[in-house]
N, C-alpha and C positions, 0 to 999 in steps of 0.2 A: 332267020339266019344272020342279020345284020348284028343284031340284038345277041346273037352268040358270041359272034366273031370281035364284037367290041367288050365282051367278059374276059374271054381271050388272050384278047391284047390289053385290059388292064391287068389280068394275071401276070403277064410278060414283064410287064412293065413293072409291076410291083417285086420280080424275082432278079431284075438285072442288078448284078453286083454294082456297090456305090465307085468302084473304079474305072464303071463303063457307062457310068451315069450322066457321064459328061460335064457335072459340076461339081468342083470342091468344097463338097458340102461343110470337112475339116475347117478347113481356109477361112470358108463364111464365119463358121462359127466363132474363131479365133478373132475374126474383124470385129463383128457384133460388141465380144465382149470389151474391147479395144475401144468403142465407141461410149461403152454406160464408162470407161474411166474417161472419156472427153467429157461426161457430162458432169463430174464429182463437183461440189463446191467444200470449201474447207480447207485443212492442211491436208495436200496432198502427202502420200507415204510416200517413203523411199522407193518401193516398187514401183510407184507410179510407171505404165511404159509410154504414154503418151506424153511425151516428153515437152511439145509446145504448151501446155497447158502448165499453174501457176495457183502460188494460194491463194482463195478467193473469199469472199464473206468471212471475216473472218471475225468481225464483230454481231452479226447475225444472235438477235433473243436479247441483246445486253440491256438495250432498253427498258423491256420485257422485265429485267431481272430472271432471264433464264439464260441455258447457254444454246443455242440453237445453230450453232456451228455442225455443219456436213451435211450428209445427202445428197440429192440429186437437181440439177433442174432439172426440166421437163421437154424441153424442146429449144428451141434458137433464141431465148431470152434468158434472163437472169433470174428470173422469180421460182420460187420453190412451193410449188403447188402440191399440199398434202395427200387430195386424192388421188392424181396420174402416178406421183409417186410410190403410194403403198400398193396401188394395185402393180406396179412397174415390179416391185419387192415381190408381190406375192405371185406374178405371173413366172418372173425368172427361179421364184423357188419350188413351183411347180412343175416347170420344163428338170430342174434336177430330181425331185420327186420323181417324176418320170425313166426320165432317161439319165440321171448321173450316173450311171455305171455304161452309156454310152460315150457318156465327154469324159471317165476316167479312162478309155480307152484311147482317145487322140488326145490327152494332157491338158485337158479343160474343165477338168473337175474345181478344180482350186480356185481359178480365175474366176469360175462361176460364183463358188460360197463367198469367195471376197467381193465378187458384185449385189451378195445376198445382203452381206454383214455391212455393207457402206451405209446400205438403205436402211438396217433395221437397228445399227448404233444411234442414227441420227433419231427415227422415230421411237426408240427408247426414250429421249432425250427430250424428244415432243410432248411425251405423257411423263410429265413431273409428279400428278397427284391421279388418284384412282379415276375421279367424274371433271379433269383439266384434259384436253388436247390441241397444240398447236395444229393450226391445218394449214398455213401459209405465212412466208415470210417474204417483203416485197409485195409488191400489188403491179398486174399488169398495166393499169393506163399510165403510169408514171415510166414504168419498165419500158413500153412501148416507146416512150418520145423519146428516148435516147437511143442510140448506138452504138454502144462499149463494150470493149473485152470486160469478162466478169471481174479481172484482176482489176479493172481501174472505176468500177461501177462506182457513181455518184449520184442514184439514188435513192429515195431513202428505205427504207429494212424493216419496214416497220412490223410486228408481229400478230398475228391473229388467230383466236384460240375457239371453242367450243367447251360449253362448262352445263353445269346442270340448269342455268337460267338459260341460257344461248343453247341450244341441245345440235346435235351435228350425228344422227344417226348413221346417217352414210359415210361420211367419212370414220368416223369410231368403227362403224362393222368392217369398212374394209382395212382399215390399221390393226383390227382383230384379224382379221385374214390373215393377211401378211405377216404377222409375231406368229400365228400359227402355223403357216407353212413355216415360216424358217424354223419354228423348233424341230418340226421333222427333219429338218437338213442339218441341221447341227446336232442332234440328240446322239447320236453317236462320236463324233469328233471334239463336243465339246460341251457335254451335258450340263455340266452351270448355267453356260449361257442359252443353252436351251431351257432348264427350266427358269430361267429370267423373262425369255419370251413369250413360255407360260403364261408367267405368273402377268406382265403387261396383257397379254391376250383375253384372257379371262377376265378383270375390270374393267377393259373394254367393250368387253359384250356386251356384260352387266349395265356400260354406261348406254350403250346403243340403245339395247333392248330396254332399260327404264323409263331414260328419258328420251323419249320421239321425238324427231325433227327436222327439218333438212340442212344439212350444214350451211348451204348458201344464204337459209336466212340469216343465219347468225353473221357469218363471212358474207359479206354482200359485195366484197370487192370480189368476188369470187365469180359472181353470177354470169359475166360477160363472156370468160374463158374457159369455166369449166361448171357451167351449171349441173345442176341435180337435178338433169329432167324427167328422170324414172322416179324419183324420190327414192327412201331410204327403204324399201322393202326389201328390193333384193339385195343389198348387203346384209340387211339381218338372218336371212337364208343363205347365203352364201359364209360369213362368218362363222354360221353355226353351222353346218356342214366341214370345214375347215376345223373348227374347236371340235370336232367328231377324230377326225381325223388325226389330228394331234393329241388327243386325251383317252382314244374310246368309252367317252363319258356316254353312256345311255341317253343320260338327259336330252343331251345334243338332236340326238336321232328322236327321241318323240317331239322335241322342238321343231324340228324340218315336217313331221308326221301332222302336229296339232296344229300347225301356222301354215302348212301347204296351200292350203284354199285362200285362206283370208290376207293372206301375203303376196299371192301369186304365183308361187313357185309352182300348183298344178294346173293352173290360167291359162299363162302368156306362153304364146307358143313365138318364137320372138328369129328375126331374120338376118341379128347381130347382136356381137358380145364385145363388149370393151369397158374403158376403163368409166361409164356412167352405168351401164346398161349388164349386170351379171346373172341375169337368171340361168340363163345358158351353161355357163358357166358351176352354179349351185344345181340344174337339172342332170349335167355329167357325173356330180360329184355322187348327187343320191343315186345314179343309176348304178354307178360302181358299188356301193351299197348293199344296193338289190342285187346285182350281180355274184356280191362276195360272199350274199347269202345270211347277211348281216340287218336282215327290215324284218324277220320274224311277223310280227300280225301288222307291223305298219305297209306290209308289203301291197295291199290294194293301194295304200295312196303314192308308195311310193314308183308302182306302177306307173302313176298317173305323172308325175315329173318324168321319169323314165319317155313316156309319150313324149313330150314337150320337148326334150331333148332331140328325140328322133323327128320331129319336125323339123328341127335345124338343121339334122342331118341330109333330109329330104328337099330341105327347101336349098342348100348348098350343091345339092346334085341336080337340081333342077327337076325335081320329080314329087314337086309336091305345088297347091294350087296356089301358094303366092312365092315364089321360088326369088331369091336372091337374082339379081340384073346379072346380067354379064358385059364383060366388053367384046367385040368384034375378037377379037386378040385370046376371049378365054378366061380375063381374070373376073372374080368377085365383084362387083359393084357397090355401093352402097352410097356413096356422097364425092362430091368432088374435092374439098377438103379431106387432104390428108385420108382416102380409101385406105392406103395398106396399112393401117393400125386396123381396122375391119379382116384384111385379108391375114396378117397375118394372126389373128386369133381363130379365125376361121381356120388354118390350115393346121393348128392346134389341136382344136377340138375334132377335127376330122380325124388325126392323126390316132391322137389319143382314145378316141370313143372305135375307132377300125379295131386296135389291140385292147382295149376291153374285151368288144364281142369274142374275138378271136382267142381269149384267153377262157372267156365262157363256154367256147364251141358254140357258139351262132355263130348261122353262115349270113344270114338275110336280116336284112329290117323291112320292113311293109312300107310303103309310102303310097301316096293316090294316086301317083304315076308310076308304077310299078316298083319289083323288089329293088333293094340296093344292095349288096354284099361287102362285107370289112374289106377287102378286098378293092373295090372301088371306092371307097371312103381312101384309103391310103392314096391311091392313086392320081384321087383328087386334090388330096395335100398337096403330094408334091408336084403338081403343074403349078398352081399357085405360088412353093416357093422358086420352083423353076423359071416361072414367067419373073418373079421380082430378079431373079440374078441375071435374066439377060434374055431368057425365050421367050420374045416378045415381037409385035409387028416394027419395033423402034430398033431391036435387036443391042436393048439400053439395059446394063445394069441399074435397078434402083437401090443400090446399096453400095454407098461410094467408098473407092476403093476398091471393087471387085470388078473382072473383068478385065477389057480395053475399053468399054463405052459407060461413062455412069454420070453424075449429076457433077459440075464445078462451081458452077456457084449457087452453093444452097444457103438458105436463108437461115443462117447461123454468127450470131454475132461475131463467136470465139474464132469460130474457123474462118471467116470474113476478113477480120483485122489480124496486121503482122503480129507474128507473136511479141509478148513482153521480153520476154528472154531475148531475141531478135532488136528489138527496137523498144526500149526502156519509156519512152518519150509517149508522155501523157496522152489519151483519146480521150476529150471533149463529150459529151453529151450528144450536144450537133452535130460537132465537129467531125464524128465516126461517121453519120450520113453523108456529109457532105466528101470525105476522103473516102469511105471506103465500101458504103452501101450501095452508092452509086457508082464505082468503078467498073467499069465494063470489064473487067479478065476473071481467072479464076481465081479460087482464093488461095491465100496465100498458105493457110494451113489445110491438111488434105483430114478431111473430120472421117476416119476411118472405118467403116462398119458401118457408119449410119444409114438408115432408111429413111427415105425421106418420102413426102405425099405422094407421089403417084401419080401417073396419067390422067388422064379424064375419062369420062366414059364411053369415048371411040378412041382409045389407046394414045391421044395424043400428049404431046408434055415439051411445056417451051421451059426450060433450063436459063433462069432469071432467078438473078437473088431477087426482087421484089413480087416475085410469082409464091409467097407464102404457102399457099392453098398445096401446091406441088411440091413446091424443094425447101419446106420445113421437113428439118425429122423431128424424132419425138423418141423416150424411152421405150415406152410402153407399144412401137411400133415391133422392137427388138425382141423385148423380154419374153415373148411367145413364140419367138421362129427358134431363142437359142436350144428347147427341148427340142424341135421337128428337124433342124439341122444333124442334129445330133444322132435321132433316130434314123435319118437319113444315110446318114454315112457308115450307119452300122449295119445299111440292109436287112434282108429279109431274114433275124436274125432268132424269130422264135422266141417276139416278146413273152411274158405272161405278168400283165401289168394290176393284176389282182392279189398278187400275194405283197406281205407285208414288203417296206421297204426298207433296206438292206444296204445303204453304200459302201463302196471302199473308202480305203482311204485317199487322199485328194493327189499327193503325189506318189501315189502306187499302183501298179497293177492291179485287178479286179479280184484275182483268185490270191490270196495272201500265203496258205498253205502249201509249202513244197509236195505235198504228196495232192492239194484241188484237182480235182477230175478223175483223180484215179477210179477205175471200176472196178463193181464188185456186181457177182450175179447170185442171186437167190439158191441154195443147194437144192430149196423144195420145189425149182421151177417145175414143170410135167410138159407133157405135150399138148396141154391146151393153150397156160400162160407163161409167158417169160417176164421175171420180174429184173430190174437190172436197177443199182444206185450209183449214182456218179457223188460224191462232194464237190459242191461248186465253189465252195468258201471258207473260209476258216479264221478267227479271229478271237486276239483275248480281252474280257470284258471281267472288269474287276478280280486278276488272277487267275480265271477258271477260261477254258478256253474251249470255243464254242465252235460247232461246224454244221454247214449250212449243206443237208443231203436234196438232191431230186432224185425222184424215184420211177423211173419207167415201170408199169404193168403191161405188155401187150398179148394181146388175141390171137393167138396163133391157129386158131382152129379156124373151120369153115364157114360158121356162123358165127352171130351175133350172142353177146353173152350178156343177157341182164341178170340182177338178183343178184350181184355181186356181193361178196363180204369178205374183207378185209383182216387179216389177224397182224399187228406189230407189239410182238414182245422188244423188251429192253429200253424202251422210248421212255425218255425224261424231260422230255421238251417239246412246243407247242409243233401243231402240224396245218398246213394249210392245203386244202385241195380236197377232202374229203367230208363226207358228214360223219359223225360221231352215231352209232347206235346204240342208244340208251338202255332200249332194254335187253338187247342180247348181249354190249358188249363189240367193242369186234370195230370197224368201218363200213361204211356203204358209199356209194356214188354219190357224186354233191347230188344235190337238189335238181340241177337243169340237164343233169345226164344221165340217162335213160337204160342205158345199152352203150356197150363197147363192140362197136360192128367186126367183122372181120377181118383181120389183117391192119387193124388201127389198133393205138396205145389212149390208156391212162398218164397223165402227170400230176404226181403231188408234191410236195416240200414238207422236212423237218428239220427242226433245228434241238441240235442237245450237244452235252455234252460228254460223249462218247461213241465208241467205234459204232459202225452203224447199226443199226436195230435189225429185228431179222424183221421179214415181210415175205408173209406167204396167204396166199389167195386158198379160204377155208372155204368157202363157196357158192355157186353161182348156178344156173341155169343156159342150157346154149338150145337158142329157137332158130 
């Protein structure tokens, strides 16, 4: 009974409108993305909205004889660490893969690709030559002894690369990542520079997968702050999952199939995902795959990641035999340094893998502590983001700026010391320590969005700029909540995160077409099935102009109807949600759906260009 009544109440929980939600999920997201422009280095643009912030590095590569001006830092120092960053890149252009058609709906679409395109101008910029990649500029123990606004860093910039002698697997696969996601994100809005991050994506695979190695040997300044302690396998699974994704190269998909085993990717059944650590990550991606009905005969192994994946799931819900910590309070555990980069990727993949299932019609995943339902996977998300904005036993926002309670003095150089605009007048080396690291109040600039580490693991957290471990934030804390924010405040809205993706445009409504939504019902409906098509979308792509139908089938009869088949005359454009019957011709039920029960519907998707196709149910069986 207990064990009902708490399915129940995550059902509830997971159907309350985002405006009874109790947190302004909108607001979050808006701060977040407020926060990766605190972190830019470079010339700032004109838009800049972070207004304390100033041009920084702006001699960065010249050494080098490259130009390695922009990007990001990483966290409350000056140094430009190549892998938190691409993974930073490819995490945030994933959360739009996902959900951009959630943050074009509260005006955050734009903000986002502009947070995509910071990261992946600069890493264009990184890879000069096919088998060259910068992976960092600056070196931490030098960074460390000083304390300086980045505008007045004195420093030195020094450059560091990975080459075919020096090999840097990890980092080249996840800078493959990252050009990859973002071509998805820009392939519509601005197809050149999508096929540019192609074309960088792909010699970087090439350079990974050739020549093996772990970046840090080569970068050994590296090893203190951002070692390669997985080594470089699951970026090269991850990368090539990603290069699937962006290309629908074949290749890709037997690469994930033939290197599963001996890579890890059908192994490691793993307890966290971040920016060293991706299996989790490439295990979601093949499961979607499988899901989409896209693994044809690789589907035994890609089963086998699919497992691995739901281990994570299981071990997040606490229903599997080595289960993520928790704190008194509820949240994730994982380390006391900086947890909520842990948590929020966790609350990602929850998020994300819930509306998979749910777009496949699973209701359950098996774990050794019993079922877990999409349903509770969402659930789980969002206490996790809910505990970081304030539902907590501290009753502390960790995301400053949101709220009345959140971090003041976090361990942030920029936000630390008065602004340059403010106070022109040169910060020392020392001298920042001794004025301003050490001052007891809050800081003078309010670093907006940011997330920073996180309690400990009985909920506690002393609010110290010298408490690092806690009141550092970090990008790549961010880049995973900005998708689950998003989805958040869009509520219980009838993902289907399986079919292709589809954005609007960044400063547009979602439905482009005056006439999106209109309905049209089938004339051959009967009294068994009702077929009904709305247009969700509509846009023009090289003159011809395109629109985006869903198509309800539902059951109206008393039974369950299998043996379905499908007839759509008029269709000139690709379709999603069904299988193709080869030999008779016609449609059938994807692969994982069985039977249309009772008083329940079909959904599929097409896209073409013209009025809608007709669709009538030629037929089926009812048991």
């Amino acid at each position: 009974m207990a064990r009902s009544m708490r399915f129940v109440l995550a059902v509830m929980l997971l159907l309350v409108p985002s405006a009874m939600a109790g947190h302004d999920y909108a607001g979050a997201l808006t701060k977040s993305l407020l926060f990766l422009e605190a972190q830019r280095s470079g010339y700032l643009p004109p838009d800049q909205r972070v207004h304390w912030r100033s041009h920084s590095g702006l001699q960065d590569g010249k050494s080098s004889g490259v130009d390695l001006v922009g990007g990001y830092y990483d966290a409350g120092d000056n140094v430009k660490f190549g892998l938190p960053m691409a993974f930073t890149v490819t995490m945030s252009a994933w959360s739009i893969i996902e959900y951009g058609r959630q943050m074009a709906a509260v005006g955050e679409l734009g903000h986002a690709m502009k947070a995509v395109r910071w990261g992946t101008d600069y890493l264009i910029k990184a890879h000069p030559e096919p088998n060259v990649l910068y992976g960092e500029v600056g070196d931490g123990n030098t960074d460390h002894y000083c304390w300086q606004r980045p505008e007045d860093m004195t420093t030195p910039r020094n450059a560091y690369r990975v080459d075919v002698n020096n090999p840097g697997s990890d980092l080249a696969g996840e800078t493959a990542a990252a050009m990859a996601a973002a071509a998805i994100v820009f392939r519509r809005s601005d197809p050149t520079y999508s096929n540019e991050l192609l074309r960088h994506a792909t010699q970087l695979f090439q350079f990974a997968d050739k020549y093996r190695g772990k970046y840090d040997s080569s970068i050994r300044v590296a090893q203190k702050y951002y070692g390669s302690v997985s080594g470089y396998a699951d970026e090269l699974l991850w990368a090539a999952a990603w290069m699937y994704q962006a290309t629908n190269n074949e290749y890709y998909l037997d690469y994930l199939a033939g290197n599963g085993d001996s890579l890890g990717g059908t192994g490691w059944a793993m307890g966290e995902f971040g920016w060293d650590v991706k299996y989790v990550g490439a295990q979601l991606l093949v499961s979607k795959f499988l899901l989409q009905g896209k693994a044809g005969s690789r589907a035994p192994v890609f089963e086998r990641y699919q497992q691995k994946a739901e281990f994570y799931m299981c071990a997040c819900a606490g229903k599997w035999s080595r289960n993520v910590r928790r704190t008194p309070g509820g949240l994730l555990f994982r380390q006391r340094w900086n947890n909520l980069q842990f948590v929020s990727t966790a609350a990602f993949s929850l998020s994300v893998y819930a509306d998979y299932l749910s777009s496949a019609g699973q209701r359950q995943i098996r774990c050794s502590g019993g079922d877990v339902s999409p349903a509770e996977l969402a659930v789980l998300a969002k206490s996790q983001v809910d505990y970081i904005l304030g539902d907590n036993p501290r009753a502390t926002s960790y995301m400053v700026g949101y709220g009345s309670t959140y971090p003041q003095q976090v361990h942030h150089r920029g936000s630390s010391i008065v602004s340059i605009k403010v106070n022109p007048s040169f910060v020392s080396c020392r001298g920042g320590y001794d004025t301003w690291y050490r001052r007891p109040a809050s800081d003078p600039n309010l670093l907006v969005g940011a997330i920073v580490g996180g309690p400990d693991a009985y909920d506690n957290f002393v609010d110290q700029r010298d408490n690092f471990e806690q009141t550092e934030p970090a990008t790549y804390n961010s880049a995973p909540l900005l998708g689950v924010l998003a989805r958040l405040h869009a509520g219980n809205a009838g993902f289907n995160q399986l079919l292709p993706v589809l954005l609007p445009d960044a400063g547009k409504p979602a439905a482009r077409a005056d006439h999106a939504g209109q309905k049209s019902v089938s004339s051959n409906s009967d009294s068994v099935f009702g077929v009904e098509q709305v247009m969700t979308a509509s846009w023009v792509e090289r003159g011809k102009t395109l629109s985006r139908y869903s198509v309800k089938i539902s059951n109206k009869s008393t039974k369950s109807a299998k043996n379905l088949k499908l007839t759509i005359a008029g269709l000139y454009g690709p379709l999603w949600g069904l299988t193709k019957d080869e030999e008779e011709g016609g449609y059938r039920l994807p692969w994982w759906l069985k039977s249309i029960p009772k008083g329940k519907s079909l959904e599929f998707v097409y896209i073409h260009a013209a009025s809608p196709a007709a669709v009538s149910v030629s037929g089926y069986t009812l048991e």
